[in-house]
CHARMM internal coordinates of N, CA and C (Angstrom, degrees):
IC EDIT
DIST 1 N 1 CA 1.4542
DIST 1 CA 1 C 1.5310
ANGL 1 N 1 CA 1 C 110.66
DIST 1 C 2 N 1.6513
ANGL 1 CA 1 C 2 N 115.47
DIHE 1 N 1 CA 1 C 2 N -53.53
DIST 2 N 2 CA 1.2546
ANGL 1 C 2 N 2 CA 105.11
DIHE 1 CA 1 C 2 N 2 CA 170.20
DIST 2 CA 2 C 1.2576
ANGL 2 N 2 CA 2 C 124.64
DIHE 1 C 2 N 2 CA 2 C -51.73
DIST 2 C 3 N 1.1164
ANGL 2 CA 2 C 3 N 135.88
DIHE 2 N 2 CA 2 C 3 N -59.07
DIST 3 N 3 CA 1.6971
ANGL 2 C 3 N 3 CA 153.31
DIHE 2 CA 2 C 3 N 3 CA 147.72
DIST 3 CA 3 C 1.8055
ANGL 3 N 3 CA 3 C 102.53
DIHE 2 C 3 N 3 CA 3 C 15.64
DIST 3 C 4 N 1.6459
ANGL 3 CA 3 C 4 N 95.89
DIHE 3 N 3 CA 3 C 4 N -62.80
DIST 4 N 4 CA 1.5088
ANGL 3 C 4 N 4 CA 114.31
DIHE 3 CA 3 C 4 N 4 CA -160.45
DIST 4 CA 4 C 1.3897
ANGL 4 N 4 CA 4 C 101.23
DIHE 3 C 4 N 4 CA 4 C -64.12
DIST 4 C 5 N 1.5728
ANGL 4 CA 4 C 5 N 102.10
DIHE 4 N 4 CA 4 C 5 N -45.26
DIST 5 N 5 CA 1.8700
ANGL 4 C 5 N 5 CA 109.55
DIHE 4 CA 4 C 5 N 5 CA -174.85
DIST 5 CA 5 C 1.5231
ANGL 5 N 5 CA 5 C 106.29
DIHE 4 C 5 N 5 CA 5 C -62.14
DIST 5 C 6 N 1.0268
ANGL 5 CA 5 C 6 N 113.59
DIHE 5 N 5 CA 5 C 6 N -55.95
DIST 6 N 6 CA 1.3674
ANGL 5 C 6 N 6 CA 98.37
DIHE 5 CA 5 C 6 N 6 CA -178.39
DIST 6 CA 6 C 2.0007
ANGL 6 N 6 CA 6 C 124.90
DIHE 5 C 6 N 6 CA 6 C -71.91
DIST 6 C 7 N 1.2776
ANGL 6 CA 6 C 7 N 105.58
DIHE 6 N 6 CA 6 C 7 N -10.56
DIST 7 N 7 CA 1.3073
ANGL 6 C 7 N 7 CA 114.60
DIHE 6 CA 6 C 7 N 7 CA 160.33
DIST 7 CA 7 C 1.6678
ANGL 7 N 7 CA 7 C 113.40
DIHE 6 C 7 N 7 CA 7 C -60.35
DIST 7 C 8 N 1.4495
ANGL 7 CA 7 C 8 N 96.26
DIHE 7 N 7 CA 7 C 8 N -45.78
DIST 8 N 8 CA 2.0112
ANGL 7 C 8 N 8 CA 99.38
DIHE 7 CA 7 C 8 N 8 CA 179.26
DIST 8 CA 8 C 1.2581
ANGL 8 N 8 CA 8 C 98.21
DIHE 7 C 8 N 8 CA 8 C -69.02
DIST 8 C 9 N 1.6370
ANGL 8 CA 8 C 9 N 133.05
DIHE 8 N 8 CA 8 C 9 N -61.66
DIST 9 N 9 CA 1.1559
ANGL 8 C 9 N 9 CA 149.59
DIHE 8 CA 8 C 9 N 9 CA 160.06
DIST 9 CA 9 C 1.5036
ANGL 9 N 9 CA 9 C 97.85
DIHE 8 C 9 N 9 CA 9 C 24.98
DIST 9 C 10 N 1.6550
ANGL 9 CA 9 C 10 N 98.81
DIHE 9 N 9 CA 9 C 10 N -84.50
DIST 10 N 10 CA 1.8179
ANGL 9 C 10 N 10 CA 134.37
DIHE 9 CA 9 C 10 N 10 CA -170.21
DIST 10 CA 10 C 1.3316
ANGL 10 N 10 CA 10 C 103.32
DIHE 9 C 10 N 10 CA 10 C -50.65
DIST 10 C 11 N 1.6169
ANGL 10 CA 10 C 11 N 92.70
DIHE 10 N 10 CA 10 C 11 N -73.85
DIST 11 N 11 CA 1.9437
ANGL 10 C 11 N 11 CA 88.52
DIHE 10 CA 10 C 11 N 11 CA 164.70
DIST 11 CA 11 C 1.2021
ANGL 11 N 11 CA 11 C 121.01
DIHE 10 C 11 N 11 CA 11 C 1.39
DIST 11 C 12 N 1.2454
ANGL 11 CA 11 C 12 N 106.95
DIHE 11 N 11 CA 11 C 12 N -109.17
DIST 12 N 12 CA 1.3093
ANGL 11 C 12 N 12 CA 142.57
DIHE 11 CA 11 C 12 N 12 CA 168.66
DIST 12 CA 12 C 1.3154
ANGL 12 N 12 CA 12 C 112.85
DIHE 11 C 12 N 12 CA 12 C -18.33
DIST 12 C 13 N 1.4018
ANGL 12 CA 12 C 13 N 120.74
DIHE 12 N 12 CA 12 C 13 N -62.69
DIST 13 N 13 CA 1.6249
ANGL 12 C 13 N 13 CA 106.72
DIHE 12 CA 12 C 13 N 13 CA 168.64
DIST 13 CA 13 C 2.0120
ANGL 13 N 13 CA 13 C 115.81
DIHE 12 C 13 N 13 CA 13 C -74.34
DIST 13 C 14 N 0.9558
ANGL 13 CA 13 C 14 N 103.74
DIHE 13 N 13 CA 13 C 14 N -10.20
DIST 14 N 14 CA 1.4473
ANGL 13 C 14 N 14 CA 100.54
DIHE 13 CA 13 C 14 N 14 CA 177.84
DIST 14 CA 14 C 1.9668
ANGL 14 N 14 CA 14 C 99.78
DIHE 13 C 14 N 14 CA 14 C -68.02
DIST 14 C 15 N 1.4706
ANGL 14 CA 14 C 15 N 119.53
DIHE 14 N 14 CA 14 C 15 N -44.61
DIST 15 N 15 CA 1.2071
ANGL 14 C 15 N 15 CA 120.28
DIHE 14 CA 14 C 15 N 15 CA -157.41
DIST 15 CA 15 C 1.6860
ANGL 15 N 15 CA 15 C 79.95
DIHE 14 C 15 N 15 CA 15 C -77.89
DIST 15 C 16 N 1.3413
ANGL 15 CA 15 C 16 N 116.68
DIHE 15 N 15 CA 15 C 16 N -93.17
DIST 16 N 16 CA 1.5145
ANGL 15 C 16 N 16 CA 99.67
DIHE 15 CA 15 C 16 N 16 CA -176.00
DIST 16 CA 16 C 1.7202
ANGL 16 N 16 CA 16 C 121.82
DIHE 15 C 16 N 16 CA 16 C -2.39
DIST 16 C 17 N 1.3136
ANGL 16 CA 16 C 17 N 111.83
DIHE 16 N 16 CA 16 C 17 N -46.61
DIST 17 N 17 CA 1.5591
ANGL 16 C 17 N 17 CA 91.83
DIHE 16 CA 16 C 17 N 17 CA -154.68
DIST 17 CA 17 C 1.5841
ANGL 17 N 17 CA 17 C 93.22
DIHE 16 C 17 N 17 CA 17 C -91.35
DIST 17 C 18 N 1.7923
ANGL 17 CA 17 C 18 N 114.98
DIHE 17 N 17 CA 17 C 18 N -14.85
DIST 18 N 18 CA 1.7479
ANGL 17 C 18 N 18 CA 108.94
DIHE 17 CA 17 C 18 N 18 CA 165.32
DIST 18 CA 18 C 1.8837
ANGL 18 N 18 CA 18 C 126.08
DIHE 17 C 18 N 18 CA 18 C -73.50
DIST 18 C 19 N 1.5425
ANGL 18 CA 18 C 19 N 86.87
DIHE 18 N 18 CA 18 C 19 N -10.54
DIST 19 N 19 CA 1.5260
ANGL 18 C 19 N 19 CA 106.29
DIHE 18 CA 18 C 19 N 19 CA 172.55
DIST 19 CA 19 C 1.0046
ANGL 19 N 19 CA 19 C 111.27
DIHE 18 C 19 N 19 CA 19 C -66.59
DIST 19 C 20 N 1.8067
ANGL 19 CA 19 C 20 N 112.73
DIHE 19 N 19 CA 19 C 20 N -79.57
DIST 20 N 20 CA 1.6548
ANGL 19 C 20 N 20 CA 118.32
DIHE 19 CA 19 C 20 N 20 CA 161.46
DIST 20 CA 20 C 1.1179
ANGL 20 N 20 CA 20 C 119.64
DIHE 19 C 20 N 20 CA 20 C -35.75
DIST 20 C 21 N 1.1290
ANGL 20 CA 20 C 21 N 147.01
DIHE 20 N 20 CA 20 C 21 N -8.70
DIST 21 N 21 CA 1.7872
ANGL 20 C 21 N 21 CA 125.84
DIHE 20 CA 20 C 21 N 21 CA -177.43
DIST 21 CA 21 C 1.4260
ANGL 21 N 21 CA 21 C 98.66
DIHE 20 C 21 N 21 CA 21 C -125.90
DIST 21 C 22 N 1.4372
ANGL 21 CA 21 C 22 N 128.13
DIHE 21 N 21 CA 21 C 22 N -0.01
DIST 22 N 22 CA 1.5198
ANGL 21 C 22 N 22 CA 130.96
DIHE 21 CA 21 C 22 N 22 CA 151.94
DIST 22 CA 22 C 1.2744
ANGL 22 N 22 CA 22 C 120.31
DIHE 21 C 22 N 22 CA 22 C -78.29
DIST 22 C 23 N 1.3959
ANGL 22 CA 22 C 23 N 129.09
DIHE 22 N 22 CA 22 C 23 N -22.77
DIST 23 N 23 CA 1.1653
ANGL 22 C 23 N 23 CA 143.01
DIHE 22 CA 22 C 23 N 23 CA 153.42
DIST 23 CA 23 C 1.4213
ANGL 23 N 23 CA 23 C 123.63
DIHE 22 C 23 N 23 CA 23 C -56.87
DIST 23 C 24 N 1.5001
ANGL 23 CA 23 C 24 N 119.36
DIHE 23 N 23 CA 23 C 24 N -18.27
DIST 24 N 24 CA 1.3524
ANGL 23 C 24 N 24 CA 120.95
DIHE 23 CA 23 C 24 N 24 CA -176.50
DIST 24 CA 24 C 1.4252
ANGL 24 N 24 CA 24 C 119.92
DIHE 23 C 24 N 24 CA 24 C -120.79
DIST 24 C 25 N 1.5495
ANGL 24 CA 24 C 25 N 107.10
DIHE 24 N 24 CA 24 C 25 N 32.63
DIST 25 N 25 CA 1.2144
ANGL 24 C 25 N 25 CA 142.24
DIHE 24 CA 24 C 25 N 25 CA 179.54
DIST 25 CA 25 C 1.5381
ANGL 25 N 25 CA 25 C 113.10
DIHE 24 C 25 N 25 CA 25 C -115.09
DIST 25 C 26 N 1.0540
ANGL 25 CA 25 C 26 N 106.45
DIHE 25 N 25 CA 25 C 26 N 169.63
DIST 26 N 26 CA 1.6733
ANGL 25 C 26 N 26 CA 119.42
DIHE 25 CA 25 C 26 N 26 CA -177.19
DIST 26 CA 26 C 1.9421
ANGL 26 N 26 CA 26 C 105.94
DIHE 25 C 26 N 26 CA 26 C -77.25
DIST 26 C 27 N 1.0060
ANGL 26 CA 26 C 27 N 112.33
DIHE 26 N 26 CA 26 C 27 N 115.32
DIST 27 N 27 CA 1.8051
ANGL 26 C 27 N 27 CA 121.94
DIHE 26 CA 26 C 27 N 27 CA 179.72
DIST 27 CA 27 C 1.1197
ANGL 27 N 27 CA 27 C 104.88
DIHE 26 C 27 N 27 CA 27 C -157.64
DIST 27 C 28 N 1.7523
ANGL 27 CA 27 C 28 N 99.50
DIHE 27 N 27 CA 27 C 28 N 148.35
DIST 28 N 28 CA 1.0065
ANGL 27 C 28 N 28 CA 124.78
DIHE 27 CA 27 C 28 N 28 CA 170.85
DIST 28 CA 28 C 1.3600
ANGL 28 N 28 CA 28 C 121.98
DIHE 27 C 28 N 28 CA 28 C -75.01
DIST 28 C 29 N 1.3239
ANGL 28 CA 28 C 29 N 107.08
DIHE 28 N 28 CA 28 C 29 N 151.45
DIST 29 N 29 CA 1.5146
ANGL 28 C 29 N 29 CA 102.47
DIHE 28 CA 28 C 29 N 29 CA -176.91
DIST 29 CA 29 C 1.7421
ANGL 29 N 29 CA 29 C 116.40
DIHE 28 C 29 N 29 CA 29 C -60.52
DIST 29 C 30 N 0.8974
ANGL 29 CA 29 C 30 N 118.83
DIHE 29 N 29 CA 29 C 30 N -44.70
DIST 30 N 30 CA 2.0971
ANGL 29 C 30 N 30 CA 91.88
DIHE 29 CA 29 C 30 N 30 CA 165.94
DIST 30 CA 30 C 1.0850
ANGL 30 N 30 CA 30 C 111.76
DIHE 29 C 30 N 30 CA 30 C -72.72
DIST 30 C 31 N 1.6960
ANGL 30 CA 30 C 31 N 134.37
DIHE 30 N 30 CA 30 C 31 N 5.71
DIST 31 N 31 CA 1.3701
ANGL 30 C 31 N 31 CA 123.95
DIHE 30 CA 30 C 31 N 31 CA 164.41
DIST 31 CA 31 C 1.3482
ANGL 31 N 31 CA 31 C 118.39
DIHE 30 C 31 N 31 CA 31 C -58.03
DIST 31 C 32 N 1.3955
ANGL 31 CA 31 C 32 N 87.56
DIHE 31 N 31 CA 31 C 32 N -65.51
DIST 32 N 32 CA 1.7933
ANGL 31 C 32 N 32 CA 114.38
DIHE 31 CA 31 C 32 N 32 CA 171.02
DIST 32 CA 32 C 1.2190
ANGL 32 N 32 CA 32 C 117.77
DIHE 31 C 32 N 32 CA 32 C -22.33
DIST 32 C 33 N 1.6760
ANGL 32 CA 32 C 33 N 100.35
DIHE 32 N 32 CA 32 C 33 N -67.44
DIST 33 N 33 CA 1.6657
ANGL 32 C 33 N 33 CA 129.03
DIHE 32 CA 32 C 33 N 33 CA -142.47
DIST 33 CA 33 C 2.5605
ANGL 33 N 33 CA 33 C 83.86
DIHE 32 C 33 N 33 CA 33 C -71.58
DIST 33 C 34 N 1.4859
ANGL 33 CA 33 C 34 N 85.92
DIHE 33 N 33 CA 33 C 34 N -57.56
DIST 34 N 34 CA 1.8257
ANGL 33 C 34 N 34 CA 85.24
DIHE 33 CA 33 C 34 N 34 CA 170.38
DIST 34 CA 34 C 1.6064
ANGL 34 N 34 CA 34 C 127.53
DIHE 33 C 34 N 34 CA 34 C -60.04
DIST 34 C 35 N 1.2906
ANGL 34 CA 34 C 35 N 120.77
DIHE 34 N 34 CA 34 C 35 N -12.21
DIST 35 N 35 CA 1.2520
ANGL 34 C 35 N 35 CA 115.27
DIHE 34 CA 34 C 35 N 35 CA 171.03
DIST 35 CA 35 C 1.3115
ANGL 35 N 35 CA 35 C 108.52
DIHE 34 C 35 N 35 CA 35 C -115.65
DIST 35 C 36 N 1.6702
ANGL 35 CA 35 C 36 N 142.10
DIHE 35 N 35 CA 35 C 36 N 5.26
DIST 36 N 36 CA 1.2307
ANGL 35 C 36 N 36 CA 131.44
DIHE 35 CA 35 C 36 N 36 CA 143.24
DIST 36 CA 36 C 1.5105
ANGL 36 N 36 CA 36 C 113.89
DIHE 35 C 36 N 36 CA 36 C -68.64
DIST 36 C 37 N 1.4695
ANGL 36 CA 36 C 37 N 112.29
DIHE 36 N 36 CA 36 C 37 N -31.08
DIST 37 N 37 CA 1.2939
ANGL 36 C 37 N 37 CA 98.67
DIHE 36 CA 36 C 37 N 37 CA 170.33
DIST 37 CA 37 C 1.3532
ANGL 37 N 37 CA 37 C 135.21
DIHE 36 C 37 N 37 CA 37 C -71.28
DIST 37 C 38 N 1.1771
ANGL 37 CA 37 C 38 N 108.30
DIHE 37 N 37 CA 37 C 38 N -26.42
DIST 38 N 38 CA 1.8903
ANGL 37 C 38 N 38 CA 134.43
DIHE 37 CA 37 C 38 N 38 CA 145.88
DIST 38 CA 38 C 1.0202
ANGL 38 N 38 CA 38 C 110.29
DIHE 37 C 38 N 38 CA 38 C -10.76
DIST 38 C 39 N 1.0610
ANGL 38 CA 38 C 39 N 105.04
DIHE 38 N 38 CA 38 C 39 N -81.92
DIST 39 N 39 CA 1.6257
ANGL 38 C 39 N 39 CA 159.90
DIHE 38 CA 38 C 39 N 39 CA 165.73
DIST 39 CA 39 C 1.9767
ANGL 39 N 39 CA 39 C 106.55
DIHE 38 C 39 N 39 CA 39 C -11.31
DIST 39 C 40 N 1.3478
ANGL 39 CA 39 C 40 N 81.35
DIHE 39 N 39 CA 39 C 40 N -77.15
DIST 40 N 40 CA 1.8672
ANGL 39 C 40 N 40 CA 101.37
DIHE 39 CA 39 C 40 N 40 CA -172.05
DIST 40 CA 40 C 2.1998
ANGL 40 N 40 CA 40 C 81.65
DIHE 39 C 40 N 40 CA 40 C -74.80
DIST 40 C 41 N 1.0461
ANGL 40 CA 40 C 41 N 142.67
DIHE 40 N 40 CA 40 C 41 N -76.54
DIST 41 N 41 CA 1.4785
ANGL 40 C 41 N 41 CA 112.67
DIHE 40 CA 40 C 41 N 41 CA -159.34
DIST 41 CA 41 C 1.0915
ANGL 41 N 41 CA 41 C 126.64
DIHE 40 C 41 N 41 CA 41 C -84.44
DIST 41 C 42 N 1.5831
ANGL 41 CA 41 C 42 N 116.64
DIHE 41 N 41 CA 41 C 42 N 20.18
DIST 42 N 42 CA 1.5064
ANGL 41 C 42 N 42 CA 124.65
DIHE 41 CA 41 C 42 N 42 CA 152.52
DIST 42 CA 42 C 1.5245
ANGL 42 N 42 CA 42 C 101.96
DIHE 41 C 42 N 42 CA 42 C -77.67
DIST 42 C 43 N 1.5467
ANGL 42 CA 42 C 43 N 119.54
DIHE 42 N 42 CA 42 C 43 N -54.15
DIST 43 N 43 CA 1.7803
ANGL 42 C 43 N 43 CA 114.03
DIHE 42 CA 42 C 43 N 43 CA -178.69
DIST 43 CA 43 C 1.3718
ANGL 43 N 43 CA 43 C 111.26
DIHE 42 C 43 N 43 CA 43 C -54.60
DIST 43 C 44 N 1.6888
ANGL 43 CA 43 C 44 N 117.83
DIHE 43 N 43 CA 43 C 44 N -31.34
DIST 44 N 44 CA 1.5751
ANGL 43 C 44 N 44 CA 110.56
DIHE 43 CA 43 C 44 N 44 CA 177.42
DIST 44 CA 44 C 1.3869
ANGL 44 N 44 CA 44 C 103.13
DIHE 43 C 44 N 44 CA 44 C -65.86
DIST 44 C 45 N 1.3574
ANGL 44 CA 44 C 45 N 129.89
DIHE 44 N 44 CA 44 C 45 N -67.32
DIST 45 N 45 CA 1.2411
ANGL 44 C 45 N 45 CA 131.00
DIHE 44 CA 44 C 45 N 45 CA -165.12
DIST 45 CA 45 C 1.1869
ANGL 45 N 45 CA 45 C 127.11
DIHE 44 C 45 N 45 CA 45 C -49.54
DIST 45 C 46 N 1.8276
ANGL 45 CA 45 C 46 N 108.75
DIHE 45 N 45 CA 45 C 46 N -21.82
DIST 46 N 46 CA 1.4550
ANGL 45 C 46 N 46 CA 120.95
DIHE 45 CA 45 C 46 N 46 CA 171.37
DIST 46 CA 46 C 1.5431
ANGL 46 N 46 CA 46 C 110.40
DIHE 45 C 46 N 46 CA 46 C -74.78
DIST 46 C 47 N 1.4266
ANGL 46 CA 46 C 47 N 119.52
DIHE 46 N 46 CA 46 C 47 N -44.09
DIST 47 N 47 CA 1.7359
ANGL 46 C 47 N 47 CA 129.68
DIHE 46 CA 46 C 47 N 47 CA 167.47
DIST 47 CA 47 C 1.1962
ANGL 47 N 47 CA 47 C 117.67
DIHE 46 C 47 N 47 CA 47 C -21.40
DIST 47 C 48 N 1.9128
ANGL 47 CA 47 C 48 N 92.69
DIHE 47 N 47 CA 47 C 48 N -67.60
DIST 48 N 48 CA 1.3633
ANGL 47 C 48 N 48 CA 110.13
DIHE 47 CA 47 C 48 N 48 CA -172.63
DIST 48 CA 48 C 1.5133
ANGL 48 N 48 CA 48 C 109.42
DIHE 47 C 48 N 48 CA 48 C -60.51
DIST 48 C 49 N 1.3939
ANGL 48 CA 48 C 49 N 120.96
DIHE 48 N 48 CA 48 C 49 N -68.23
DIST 49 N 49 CA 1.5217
ANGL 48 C 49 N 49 CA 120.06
DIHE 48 CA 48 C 49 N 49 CA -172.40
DIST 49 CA 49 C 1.6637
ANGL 49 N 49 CA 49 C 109.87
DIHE 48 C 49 N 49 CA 49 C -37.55
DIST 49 C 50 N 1.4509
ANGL 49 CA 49 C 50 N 96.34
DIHE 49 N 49 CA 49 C 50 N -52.97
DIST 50 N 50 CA 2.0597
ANGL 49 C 50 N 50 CA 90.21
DIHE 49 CA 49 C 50 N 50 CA -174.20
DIST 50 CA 50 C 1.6284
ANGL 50 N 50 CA 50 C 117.49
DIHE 49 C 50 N 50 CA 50 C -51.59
DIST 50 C 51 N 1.1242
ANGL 50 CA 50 C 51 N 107.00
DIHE 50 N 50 CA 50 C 51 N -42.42
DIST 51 N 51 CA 1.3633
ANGL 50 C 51 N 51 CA 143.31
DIHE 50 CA 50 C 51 N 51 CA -178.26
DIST 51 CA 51 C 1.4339
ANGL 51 N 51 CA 51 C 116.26
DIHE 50 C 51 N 51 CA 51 C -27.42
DIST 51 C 52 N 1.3316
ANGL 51 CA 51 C 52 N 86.19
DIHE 51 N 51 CA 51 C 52 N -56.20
DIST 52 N 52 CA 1.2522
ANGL 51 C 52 N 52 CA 128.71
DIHE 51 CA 51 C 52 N 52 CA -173.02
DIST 52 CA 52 C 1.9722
ANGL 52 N 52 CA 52 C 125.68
DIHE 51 C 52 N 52 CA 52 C -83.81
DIST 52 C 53 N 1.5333
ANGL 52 CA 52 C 53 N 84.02
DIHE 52 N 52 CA 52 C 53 N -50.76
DIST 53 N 53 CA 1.5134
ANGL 52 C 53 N 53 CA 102.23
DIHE 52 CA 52 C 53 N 53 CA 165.83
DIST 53 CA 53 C 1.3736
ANGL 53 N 53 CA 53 C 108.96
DIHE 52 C 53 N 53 CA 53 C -99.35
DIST 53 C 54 N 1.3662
ANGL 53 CA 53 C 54 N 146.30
DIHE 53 N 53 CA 53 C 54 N -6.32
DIST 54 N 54 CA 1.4690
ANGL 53 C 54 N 54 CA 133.35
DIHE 53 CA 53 C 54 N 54 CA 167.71
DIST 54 CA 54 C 1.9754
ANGL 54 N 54 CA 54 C 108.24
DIHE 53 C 54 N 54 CA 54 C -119.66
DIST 54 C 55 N 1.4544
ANGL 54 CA 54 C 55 N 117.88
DIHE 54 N 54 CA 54 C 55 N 45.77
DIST 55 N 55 CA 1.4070
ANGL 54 C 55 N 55 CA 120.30
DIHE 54 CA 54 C 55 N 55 CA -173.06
DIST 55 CA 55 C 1.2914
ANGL 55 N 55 CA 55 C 116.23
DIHE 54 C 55 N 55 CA 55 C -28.37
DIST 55 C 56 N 1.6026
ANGL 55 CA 55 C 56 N 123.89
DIHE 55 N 55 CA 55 C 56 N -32.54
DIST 56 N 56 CA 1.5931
ANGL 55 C 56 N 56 CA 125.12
DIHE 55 CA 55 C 56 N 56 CA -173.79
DIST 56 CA 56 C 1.8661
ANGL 56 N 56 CA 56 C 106.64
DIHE 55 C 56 N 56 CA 56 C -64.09
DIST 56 C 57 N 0.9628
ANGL 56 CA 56 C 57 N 120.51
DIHE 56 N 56 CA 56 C 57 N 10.01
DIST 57 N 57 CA 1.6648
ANGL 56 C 57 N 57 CA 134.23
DIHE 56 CA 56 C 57 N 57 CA -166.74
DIST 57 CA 57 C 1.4789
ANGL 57 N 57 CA 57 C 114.12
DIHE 56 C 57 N 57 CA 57 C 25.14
DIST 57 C 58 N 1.3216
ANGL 57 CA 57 C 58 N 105.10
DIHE 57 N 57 CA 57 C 58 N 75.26
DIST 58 N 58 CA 1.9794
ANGL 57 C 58 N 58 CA 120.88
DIHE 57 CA 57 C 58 N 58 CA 151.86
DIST 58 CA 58 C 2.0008
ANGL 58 N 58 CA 58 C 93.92
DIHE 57 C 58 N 58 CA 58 C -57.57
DIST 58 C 59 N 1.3783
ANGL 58 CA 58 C 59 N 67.38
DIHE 58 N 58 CA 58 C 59 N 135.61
DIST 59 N 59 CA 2.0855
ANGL 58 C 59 N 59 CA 96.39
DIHE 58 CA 58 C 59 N 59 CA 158.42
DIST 59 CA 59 C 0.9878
ANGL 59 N 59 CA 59 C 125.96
DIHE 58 C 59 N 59 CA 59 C -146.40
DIST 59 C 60 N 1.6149
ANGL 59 CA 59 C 60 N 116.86
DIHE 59 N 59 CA 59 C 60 N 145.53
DIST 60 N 60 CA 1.5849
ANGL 59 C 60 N 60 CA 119.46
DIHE 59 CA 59 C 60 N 60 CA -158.49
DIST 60 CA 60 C 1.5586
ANGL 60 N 60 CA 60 C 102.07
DIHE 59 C 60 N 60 CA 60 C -94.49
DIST 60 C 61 N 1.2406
ANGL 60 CA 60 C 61 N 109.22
DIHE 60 N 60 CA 60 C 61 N 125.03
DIST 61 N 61 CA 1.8329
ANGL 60 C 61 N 61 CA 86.02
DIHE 60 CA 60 C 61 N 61 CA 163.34
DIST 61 CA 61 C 1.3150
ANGL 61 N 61 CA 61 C 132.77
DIHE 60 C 61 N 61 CA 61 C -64.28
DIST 61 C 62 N 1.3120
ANGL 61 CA 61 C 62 N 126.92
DIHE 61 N 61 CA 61 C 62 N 159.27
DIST 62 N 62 CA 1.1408
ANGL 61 C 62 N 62 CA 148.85
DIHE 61 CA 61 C 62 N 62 CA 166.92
DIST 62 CA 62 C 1.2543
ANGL 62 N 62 CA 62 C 104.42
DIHE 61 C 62 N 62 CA 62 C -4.03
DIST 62 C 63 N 1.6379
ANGL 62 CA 62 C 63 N 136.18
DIHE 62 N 62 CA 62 C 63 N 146.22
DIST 63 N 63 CA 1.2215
ANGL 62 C 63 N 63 CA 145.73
DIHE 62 CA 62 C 63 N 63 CA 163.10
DIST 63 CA 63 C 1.7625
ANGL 63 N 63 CA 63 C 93.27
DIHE 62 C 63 N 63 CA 63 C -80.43
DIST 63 C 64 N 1.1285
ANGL 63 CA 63 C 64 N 120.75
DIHE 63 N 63 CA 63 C 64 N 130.14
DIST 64 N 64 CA 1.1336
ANGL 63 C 64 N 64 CA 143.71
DIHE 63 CA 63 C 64 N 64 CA 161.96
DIST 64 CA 64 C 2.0506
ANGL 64 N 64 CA 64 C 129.37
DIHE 63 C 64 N 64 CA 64 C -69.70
DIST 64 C 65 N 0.8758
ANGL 64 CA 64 C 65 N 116.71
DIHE 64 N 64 CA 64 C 65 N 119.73
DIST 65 N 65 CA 1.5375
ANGL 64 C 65 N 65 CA 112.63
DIHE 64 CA 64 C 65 N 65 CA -174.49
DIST 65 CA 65 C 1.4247
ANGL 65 N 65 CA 65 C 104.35
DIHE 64 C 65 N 65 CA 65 C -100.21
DIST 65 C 66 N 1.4988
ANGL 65 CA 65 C 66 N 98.98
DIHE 65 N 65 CA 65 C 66 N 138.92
DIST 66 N 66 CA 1.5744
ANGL 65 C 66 N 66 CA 117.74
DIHE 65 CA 65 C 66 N 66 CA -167.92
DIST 66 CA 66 C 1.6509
ANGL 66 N 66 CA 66 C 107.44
DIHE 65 C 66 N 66 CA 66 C -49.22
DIST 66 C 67 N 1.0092
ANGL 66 CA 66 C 67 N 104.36
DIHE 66 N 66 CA 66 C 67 N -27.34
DIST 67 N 67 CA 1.9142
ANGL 66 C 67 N 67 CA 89.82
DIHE 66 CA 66 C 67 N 67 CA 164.55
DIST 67 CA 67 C 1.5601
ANGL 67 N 67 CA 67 C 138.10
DIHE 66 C 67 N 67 CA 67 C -113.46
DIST 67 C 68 N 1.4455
ANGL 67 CA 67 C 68 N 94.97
DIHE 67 N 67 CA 67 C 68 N 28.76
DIST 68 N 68 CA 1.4689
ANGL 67 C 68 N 68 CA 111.97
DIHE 67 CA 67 C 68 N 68 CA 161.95
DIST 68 CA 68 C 1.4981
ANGL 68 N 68 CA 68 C 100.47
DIHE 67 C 68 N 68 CA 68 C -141.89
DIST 68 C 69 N 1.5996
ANGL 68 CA 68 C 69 N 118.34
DIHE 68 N 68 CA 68 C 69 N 43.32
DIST 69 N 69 CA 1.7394
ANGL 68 C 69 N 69 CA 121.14
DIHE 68 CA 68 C 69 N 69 CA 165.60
DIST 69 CA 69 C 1.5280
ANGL 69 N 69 CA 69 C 108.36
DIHE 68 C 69 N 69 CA 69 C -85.23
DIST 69 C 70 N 1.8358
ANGL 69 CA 69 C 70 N 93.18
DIHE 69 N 69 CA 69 C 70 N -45.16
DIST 70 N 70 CA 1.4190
ANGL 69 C 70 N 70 CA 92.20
DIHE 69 CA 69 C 70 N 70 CA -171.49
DIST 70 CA 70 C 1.6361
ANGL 70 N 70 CA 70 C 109.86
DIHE 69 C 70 N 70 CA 70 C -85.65
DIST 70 C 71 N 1.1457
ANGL 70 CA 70 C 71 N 115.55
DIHE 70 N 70 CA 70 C 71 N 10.50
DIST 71 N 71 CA 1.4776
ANGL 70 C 71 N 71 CA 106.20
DIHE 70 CA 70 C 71 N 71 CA -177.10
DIST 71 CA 71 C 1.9236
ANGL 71 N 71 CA 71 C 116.51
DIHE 70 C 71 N 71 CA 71 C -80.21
DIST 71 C 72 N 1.2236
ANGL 71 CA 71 C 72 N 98.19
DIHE 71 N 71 CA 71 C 72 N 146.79
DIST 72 N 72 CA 1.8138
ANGL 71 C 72 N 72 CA 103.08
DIHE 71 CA 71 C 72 N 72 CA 176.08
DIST 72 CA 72 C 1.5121
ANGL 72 N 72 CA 72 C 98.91
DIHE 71 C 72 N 72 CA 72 C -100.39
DIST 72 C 73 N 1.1348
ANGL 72 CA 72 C 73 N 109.47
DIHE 72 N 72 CA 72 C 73 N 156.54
DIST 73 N 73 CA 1.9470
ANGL 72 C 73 N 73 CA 134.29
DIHE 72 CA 72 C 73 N 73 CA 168.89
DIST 73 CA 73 C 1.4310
ANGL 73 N 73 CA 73 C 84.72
DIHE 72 C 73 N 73 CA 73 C -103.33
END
COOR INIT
IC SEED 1 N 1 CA 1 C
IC BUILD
């Protein structure tokens, strides 16, 4: 069972991260508008599964933007 969760797990972040880098391509606006929505119930579906399979509640930080990657605190 665990096996499986983390098989969706991957999934799930694999589509996210093919979401995000389709997004930073040339689209049309119902391209967009259909793969942000992608987008938002691949991140739900990822919530839920961890959620679910990691109950002690881990959280990822923040996605970072290419011009505050290289920055130090």
């Amino acid at each position: 069972m665990l096996d499986e969760d983390f098989a969706r797990i991957r999934a799930h972040r694999n589509n996210i991260h093919r979401y995000r880098s389709l997004l930073k391509t040339r689209l049309s606006d119902l391209e967009r508008q259909f793969i942000e929505r992608r987008l938002s119930e691949e991140s739900s579906a990822l919530e839920v599964l961890t959620s679910k399979t990691f109950p002690m509640g881990f959280t990822l930080p923040p996605q970072s933007s290419p011009a505050t990657a290289g920055a130090v605190s």
